[in-house]
N, C-alpha and C positions, 0 to 999 in steps of 0.2 A: 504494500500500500504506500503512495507516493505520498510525501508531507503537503502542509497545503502552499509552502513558498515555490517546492518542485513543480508542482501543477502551473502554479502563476506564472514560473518562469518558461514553460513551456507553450503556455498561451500566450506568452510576448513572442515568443520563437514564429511561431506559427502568424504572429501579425505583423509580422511584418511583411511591408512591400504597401500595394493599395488597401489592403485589410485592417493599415496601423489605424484607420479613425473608428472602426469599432471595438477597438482594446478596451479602451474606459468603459464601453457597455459592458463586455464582456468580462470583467475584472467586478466591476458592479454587481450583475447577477452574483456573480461566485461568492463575490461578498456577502449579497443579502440575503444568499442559501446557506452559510453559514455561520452568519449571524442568528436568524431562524434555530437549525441546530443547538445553536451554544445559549439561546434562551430555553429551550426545552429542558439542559443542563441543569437539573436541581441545585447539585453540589455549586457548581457553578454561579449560580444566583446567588446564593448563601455568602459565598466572595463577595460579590459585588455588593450587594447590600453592607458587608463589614467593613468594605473598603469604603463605600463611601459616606455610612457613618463616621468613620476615623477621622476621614479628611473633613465633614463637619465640626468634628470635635475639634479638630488642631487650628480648622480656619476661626471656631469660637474664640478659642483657646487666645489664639494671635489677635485679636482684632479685643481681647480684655487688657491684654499685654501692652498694646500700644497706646487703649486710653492710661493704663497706668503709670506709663512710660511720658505721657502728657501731664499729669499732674503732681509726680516728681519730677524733678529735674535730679538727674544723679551725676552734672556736674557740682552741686555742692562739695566745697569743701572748708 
């Protein structure tokens, strides 16, 4: 079973010459059939969802950081 960059790279092969202006379609589909796929992905989902919880948390996190960083000044000395 070919990886999914082997396939892509073999459907750039094949487009070239007059056929390179349906690569980007072509590259699309493939994309949005296995995008499809990797949402059916339970385990997968469960990533996603953690992941971008986190990055919630840390843009919180950052954006408490910098009002606090506004209301001291820690050049004092």
């Amino acid at each position: 079973m070919k990886g999914v960059a082997e396939k892509q790279e073999d459907i750039k092969e094949e487009a070239k010459g007059p056929a390179k202006k349906r690569l980007p379609k072509m590259l699309k589909a493939i994309g949005q059939k296995q995008l499809k796929a990797l949402q059916e992905d339970k385990v997968l989902q469960q990533m996603i969802s953690i992941s971008k919880r986190s990055k919630e948390w840390i843009m919180s996190m950052s954006k408490s950081f910098k009002k606090e960083s506004k209301s001291k000044t820690f050049c004092q000395r």
